[in-house]
C-alpha positions as CSV (number, residue, x, y, z in Angstrom):
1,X,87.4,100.8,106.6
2,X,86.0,103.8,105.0
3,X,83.8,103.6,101.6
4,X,86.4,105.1,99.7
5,X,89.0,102.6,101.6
6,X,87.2,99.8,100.5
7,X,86.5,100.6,96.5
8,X,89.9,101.5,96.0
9,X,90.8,98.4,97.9
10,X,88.8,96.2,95.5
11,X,89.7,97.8,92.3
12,X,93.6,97.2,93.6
13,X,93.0,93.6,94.0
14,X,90.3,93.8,91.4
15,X,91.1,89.7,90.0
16,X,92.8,88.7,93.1
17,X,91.3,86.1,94.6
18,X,93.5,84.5,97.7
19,X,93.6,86.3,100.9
20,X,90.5,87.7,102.7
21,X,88.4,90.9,103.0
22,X,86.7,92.4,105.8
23,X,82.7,92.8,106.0
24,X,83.2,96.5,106.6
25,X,85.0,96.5,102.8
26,X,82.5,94.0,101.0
27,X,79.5,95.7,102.1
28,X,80.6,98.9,101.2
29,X,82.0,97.9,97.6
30,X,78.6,96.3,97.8
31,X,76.8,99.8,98.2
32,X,79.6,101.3,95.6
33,X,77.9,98.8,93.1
34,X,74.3,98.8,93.7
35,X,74.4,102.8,93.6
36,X,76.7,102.7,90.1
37,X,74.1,100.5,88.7
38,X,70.9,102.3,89.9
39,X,72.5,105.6,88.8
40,X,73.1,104.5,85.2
41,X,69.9,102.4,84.9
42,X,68.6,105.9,85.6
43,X,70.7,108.1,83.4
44,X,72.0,105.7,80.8
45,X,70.3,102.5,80.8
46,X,72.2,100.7,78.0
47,X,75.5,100.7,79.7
48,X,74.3,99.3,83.1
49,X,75.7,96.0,80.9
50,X,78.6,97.0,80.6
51,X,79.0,98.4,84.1
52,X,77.9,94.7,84.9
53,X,80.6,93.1,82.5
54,X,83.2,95.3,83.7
55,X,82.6,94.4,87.5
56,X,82.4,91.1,87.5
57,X,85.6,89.9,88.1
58,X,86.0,92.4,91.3
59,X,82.5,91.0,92.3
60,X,83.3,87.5,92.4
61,X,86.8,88.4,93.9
62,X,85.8,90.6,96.6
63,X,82.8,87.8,97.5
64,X,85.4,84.7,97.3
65,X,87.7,86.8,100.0
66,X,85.1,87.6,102.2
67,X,84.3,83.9,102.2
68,X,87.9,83.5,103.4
69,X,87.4,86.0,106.3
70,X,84.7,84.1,107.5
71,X,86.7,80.6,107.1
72,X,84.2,79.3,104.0
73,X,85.2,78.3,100.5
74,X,84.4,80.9,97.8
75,X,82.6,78.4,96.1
76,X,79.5,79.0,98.1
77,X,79.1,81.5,95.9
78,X,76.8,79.6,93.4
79,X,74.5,78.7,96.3
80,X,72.7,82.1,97.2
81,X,70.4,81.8,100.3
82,X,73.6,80.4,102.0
83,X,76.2,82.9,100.6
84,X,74.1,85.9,101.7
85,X,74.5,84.5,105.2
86,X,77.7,83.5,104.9
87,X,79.0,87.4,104.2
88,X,77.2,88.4,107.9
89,X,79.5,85.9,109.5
90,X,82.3,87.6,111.9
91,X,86.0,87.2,110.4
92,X,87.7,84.3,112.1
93,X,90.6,85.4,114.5
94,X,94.3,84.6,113.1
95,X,95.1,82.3,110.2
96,X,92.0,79.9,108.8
97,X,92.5,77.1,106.2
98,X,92.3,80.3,103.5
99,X,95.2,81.6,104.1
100,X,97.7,80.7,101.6
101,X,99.5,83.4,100.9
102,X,100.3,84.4,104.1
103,X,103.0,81.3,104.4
104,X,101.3,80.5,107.4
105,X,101.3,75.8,107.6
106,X,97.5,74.9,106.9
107,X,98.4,71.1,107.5
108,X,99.1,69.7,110.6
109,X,102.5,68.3,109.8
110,X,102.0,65.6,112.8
111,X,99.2,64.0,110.9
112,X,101.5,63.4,107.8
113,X,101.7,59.4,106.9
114,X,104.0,58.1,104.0
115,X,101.1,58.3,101.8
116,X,99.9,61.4,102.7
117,X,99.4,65.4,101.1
118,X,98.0,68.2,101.3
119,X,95.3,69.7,98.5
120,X,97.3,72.3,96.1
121,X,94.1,74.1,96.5
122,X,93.4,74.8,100.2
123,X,96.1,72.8,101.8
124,X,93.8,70.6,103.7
125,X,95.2,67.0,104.5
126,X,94.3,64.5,102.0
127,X,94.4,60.9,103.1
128,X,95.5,58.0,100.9
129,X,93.0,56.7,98.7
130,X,91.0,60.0,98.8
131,X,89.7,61.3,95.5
132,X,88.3,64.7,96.1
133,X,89.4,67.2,98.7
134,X,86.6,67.4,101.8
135,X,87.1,70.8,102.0
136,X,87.0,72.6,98.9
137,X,86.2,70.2,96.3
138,X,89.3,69.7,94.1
139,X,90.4,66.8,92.3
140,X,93.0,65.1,92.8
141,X,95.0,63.8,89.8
């Protein structure tokens, strides 16, 4: 993916937050960023806050789909020695547990009991009595 490829890729899913995104797209939206926000600091400093404020959502939203390339929960995002790390990992081959929208079955229908689900969040199976999700965190109701 080409620089220009990839910042028109994140403004067009600039709050989307479910699929995935290559590294070759984050790191150059990463580059878009860090060069927009050098270049004003240097020409205009009092709007590098709203350059901030008006990025943030594509931020987060290109990060949480890179974490989905690389089969990790977007929530490692508040954890920053290991997120860093975590957008160097190679995308995983064919569907992970991330893949939601893609209709492709997350849960192993086999493993099903009578008192089983899946999590609404990342369609990991949930056992009977379990609380929280083991893989992204949610709670159940």
């Amino acid at each position: 993916m080409s620089f220009g490829q990839a910042v028109r890729s994140v403004l067009s899913k600039y709050a989307e937050f479910k699929g995935r995104a290559s590294r070759s797209e984050f790191w150059w939206w990463v580059l878009f960023y860090a060069l927009g926000s050098f270049v004003l600091l240097a020409v205009v400093p009092k709007l590098v806050f709203l350059w901030e404020i008006a990025f943030l959502i594509p931020n987060l939203a290109v990060f949480v789909r890179r974490m989905h390339d690389s089969d990790h929960s977007g929530w490692w995002y508040f954890c920053p020695v290991v997120n860093v790390v975590f957008t160097f990992f190679p995308s995983t081959p064919g569907p992970n547990r991330f893949d939601l929208a893609s209709g492709v079955a997350v849960v192993d229908e086999t493993q099903l009991s009578a008192g089983s689900t899946a999590c609404p969040a990342c369609g990991k199976l949930r056992l009977p009595g379990q609380n929280f999700c083991q893989a992204c965190g949610h709670q159940f109701s």
